[in-house]
C-alpha positions in Angstrom: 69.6 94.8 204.7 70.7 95.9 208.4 73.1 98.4 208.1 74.4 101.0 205.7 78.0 102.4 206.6 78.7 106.3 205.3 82.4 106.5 204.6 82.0 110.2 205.1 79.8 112.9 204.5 80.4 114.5 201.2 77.4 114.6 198.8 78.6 111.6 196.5 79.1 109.4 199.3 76.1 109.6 200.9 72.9 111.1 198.8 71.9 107.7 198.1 71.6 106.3 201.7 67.8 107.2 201.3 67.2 104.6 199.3 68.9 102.4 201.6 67.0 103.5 204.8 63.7 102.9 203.1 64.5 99.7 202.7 65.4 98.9 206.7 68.7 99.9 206.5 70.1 101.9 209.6 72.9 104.2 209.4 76.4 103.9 210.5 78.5 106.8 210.2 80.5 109.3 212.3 78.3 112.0 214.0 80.6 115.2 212.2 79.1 115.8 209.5 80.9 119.2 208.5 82.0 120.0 204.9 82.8 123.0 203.0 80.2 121.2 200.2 77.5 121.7 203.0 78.7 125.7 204.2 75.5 127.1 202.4 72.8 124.5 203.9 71.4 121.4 203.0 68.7 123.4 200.9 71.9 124.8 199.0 73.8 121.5 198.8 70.5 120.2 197.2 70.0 122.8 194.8 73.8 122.2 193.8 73.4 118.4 193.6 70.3 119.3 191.2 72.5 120.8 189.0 75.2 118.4 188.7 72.6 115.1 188.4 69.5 116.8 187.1 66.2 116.6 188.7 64.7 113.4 187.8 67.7 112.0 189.7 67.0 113.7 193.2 63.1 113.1 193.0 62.1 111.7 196.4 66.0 112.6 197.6 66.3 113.2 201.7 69.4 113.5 203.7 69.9 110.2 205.8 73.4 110.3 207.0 72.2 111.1 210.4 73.9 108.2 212.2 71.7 105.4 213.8 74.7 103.9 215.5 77.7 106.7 215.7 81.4 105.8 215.3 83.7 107.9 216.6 86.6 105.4 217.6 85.8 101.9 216.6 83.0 99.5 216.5 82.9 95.6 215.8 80.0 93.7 214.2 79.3 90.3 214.1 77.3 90.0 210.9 76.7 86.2 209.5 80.0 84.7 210.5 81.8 87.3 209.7 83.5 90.1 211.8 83.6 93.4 210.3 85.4 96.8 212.2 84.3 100.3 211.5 86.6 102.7 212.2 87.6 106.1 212.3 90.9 107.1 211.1 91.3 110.8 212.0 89.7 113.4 210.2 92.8 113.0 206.9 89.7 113.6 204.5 87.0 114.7 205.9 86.2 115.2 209.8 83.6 112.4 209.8 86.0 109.8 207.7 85.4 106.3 208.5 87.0 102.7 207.0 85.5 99.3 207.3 87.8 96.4 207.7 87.0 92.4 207.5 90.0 91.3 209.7 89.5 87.7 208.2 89.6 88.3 205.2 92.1 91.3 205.2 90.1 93.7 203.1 89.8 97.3 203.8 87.1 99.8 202.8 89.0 102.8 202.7 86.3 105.4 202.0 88.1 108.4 200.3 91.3 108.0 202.3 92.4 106.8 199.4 91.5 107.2 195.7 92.9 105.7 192.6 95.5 108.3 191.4 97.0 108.6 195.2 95.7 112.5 195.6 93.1 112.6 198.2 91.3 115.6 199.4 92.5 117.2 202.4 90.4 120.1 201.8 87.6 119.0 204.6 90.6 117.6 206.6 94.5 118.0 206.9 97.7 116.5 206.0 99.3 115.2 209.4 95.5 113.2 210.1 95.9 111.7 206.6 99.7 110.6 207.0 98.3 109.1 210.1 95.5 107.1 208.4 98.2 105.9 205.6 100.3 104.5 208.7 96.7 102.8 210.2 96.6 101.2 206.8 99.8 100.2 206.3 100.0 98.7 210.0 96.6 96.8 209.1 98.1 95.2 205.4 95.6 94.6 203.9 95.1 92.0 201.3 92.6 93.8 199.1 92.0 97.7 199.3 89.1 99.1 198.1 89.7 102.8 197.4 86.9 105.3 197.5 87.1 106.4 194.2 88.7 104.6 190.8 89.8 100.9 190.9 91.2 98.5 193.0 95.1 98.7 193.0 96.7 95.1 192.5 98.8 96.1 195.8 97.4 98.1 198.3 100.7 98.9 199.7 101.6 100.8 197.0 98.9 103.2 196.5 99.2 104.1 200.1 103.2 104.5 199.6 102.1 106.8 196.3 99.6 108.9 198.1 101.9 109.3 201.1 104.7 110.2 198.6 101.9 113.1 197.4 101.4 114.5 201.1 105.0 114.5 202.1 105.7 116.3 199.2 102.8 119.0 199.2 104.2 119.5 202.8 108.2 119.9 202.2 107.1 122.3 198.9 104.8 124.2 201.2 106.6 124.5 204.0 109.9 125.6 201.8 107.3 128.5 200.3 106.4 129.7 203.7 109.7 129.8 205.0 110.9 131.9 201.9 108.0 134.6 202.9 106.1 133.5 199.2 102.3 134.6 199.2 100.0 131.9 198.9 99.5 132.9 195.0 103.0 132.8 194.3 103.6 129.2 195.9 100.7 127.7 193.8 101.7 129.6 190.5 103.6 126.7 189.6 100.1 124.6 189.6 97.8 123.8 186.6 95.5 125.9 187.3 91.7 124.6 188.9 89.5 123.1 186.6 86.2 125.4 186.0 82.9 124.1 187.4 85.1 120.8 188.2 86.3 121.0 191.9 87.1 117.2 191.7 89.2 116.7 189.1 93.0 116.5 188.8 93.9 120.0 188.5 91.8 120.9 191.2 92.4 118.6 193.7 96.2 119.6 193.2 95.9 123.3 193.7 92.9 123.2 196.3 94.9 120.7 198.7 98.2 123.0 198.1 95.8 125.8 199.4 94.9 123.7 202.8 98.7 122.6 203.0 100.0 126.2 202.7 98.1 127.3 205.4 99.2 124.2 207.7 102.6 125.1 206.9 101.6 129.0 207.8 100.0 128.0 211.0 103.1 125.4 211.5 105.4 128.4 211.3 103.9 130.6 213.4 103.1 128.3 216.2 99.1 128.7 215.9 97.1 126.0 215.9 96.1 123.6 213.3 93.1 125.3 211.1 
């Protein structure tokens, strides 16, 4: 094993890559490795992961997404034959989101640009970044596209039309509360509320993205800067 590509840098992604580095792998990932997950410190993001997996899982754990060979546009290798492209798609995710494409055989690695259900996280990222990743896919068509979480849709192009469906929609209902003067609060009332002690599921992806979208919309209207 040569190389081990991190899609991006939240905990589930790349607490494993460890294992893989003991074994000779060297890391490919983008050098931004900034999450909310990680705000308290790795000790703290450790301690959390602990909890979630137990600690027979994390015996022996270290962090290894430290990148061996950064990516912060795009980088080719030329790997038995085959031609693979690691690339970063703007930070739509995460700020350190990266996709891996086999031109040949038209399959795509998405990381967690997409996910099965078509609501990806913009919590670590932002809504116009991850309308531009869906048009990178969709410009790229691939074949086979292998989200980062859930199964593999039977066409690609529809799970990115879904999940762009989901943005432009967060965006318009946002924008529409913002423009009416509505508190944050008020706008997500309408919103199952978050899951407890499950940040990831449905629910909470829903209402946490509506959060980050709200305040796009806020800075949007006020002519501030993205957060």
């Amino acid at each position: 094993m040569r190389w081990l590509v991190v899609t991006h840098h939240h905990p589930d992604h790349h607490f494993g890559a460890i294992v893989f580095k003991r074994a000779g792998a060297r890391i490919i990932a983008h050098p931004d490795r900034r999450v909310l997950a990680s705000e308290g410190g790795e000790d703290a993001l450790t301690a959390d992961w602990v909890r979630v997996v137990g600690l027979d899982a994390m015996r022996g754990f270290e962090f290894a997404d430290i990148p061996d060979r950064p990516v912060t546009g795009s980088d080719t290798l030329r790997l038995g034959g085959r031609i693979i492209v690691v690339t970063h798609p703007g930070a739509g995710h995460s700020a350190g989101d990266l996709m891996v494409w086999l031109p040949a055989e038209r399959v795509l690695f998405a990381g967690d640009i997409l996910v099965e259900d078509g609501v990806t996280m913009m919590v670590d990222g932002s809504s116009p970044e991850l309308l531009r990743a869906l048009s990178l896919i969709d410009s790229l068509a691939p074949v086979v596209a292998v989200p980062g979480h859930g199964a593999i849709p039977a066409r690609p192009a529809e799970l990115v039309a879904r999940t762009r469906a989901y943005v432009l929609e967060l965006q318009s209902s946002m924008r529409a509360a913002v423009e009416k003067g509505l508190p944050m609060q008020r706008a997500l009332a309408t919103l199952p509320p978050a899951d407890e002690n499950r940040p990831v599921s449905l629910a909470s992806r829903r209402r946490r993205n509506a959060a980050r979208v709200y305040v796009e919309e806020e800075h949007r209207y006020m002519g501030l800067d993205s957060p």
